[in-house]
C-alpha positions in Angstrom: 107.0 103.6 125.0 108.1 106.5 122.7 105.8 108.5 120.3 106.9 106.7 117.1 106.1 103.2 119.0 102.3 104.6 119.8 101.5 105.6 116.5 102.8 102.3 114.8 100.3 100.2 117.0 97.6 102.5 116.2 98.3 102.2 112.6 98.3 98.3 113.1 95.2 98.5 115.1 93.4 100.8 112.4 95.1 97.8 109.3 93.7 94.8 111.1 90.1 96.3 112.1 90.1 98.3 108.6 90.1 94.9 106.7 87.5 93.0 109.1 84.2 94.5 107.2 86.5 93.3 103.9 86.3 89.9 104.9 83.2 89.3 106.4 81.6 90.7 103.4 83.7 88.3 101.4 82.1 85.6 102.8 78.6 87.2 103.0 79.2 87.7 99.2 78.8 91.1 98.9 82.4 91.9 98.3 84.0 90.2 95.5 88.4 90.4 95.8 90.2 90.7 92.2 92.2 88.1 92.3 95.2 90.0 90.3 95.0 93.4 92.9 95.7 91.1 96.1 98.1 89.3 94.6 100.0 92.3 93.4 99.5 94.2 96.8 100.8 91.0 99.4 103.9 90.1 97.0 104.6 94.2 96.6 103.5 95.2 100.6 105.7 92.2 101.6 108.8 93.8 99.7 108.3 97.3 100.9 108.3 95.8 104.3 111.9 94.3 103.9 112.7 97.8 102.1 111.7 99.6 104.8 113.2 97.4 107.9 116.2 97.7 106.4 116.3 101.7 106.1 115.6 101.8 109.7 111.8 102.2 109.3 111.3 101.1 112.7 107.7 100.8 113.9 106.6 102.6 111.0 107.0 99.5 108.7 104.9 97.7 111.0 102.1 98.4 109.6 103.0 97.1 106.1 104.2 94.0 107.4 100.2 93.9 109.1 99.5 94.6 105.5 100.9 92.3 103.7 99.5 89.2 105.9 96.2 90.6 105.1 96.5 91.0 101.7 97.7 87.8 101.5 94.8 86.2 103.5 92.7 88.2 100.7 93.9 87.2 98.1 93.9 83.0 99.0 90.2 83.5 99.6 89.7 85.4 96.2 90.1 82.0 94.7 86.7 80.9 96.1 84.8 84.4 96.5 86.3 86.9 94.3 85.3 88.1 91.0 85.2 86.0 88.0 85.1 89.2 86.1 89.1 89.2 84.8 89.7 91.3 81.2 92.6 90.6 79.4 93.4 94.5 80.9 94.3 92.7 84.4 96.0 90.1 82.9 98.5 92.6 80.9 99.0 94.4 84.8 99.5 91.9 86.5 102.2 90.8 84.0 103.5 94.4 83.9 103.8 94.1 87.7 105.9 91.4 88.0 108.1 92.0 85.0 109.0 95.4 86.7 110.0 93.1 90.2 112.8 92.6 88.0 114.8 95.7 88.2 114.0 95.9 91.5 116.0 92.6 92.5 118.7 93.7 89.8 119.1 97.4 91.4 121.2 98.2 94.4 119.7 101.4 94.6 117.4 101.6 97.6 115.5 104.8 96.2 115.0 103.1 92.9 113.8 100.1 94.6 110.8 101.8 96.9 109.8 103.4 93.2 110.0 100.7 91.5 107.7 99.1 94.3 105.4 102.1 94.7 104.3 102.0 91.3 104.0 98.3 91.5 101.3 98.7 94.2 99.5 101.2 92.8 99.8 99.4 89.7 97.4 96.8 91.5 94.8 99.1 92.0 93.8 99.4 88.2 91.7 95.7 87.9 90.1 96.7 91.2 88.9 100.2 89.9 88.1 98.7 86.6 85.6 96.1 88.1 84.7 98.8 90.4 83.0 101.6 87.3 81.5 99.0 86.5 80.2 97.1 89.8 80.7 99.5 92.4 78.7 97.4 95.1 81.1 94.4 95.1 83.8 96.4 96.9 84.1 97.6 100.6 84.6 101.0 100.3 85.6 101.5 104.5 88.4 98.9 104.4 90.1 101.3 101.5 89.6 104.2 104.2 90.7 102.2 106.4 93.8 101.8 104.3 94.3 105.1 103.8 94.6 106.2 107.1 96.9 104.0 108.2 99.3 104.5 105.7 99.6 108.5 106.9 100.0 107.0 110.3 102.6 105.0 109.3 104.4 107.6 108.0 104.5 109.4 111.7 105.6 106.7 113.1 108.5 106.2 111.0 111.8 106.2 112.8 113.7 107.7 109.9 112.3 109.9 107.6 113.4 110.1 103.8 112.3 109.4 100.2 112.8 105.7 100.6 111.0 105.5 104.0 108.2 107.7 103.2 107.2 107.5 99.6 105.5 104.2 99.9 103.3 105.1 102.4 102.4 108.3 101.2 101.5 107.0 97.6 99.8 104.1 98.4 97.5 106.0 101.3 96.3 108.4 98.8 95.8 105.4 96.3 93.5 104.2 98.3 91.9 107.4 98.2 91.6 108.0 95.5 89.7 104.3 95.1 87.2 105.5 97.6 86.4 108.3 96.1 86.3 106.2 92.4 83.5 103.6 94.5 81.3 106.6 96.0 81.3 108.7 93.0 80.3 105.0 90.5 77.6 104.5 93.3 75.9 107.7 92.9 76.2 107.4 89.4 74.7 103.7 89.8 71.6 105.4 91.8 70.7 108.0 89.8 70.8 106.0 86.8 67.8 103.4 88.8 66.2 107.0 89.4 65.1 107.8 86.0 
């Protein structure tokens, strides 16, 4: 088993056990899914996936394939659990996001396409950190570590390395980030407001 092949499975590992505390807290109703973000990250994870495969990722697409089964499962049980706390905002993303799947069918260009789907994804992000200023508690701040790290792994265990292989990781690993950083910094904010 080669290098590349070790750190794929470890990013798997680190995608499948990152997104258990998401779920059960789901169901224990502490976390509440935006509908809009999972949708937006399964459809967009699923097509950097195929993107990826095909530019000889290798193992290092791997883990958004993991991804994108995950964010799917989310995303059904968003229906039941998730927030009920959608602003016209997400609906205007969520209609930017799939308008822009359109040049992405329409273009050729494989560099364009991973772009095009990067800023998709990231795209998704924006109901999830709007709910999240203001009800920081109804996310799972770990899972979005989680999600971080294995999108840098990813990116060692890629086969091929170039813009189109490696852009979509990178981006969305510091995306999520950035989102943890957004949750921790709207808790303490949260707490010493209940302080004074």
């Amino acid at each position: 088993m080669d290098w590349g092949t070790i750190i794929g499975l470890i990013a798997v590992i680190v995608s499948t056990i990152g997104y258990l505390p998401y779920i059960i807290n789901v169901f224990l109703a502490k976390t509440k899914p935006h509908a809009f973000s999972w949708l937006i990250w399964a459809v967009l994870t699923g097509i950097s996936s195929v993107v990826q495969l095909t530019e000889g990722a290798g193992p290092g697409a791997w883990v958004t394939i993991a991804t994108s089964i995950s964010t799917g499962f989310i995303f059904v049980l968003s229906f039941k659990y998730g927030t009920h706390d959608i602003k016209r905002f997400d609906w205007i993303i969520l209609f930017s996001a799939f308008v822009a799947i359109i040049p992405w069918v329409i273009t050729r260009d494989p560099l364009l396409s991973i772009i095009l789907v990067t800023f998709i994804q990231v795209s998704g992000f924006l109901p999830t950190a709007r709910k999240v200023y203001k009800h920081p508690h109804e996310e799972t701040a770990v899972t979005f570590v989680a999600n971080g790290a294995k999108f840098y792994l990813g990116i060692f265990a890629l086969s091929a390395f170039s813009i189109e292989t490696v852009f979509f990781p990178l981006i969305a690993g510091s995306a999520n980030i950035a989102l943890v950083v957004l949750i921790i910094a709207r808790r303490r904010t949260h707490e010493n407001n209940r302080d004074r």
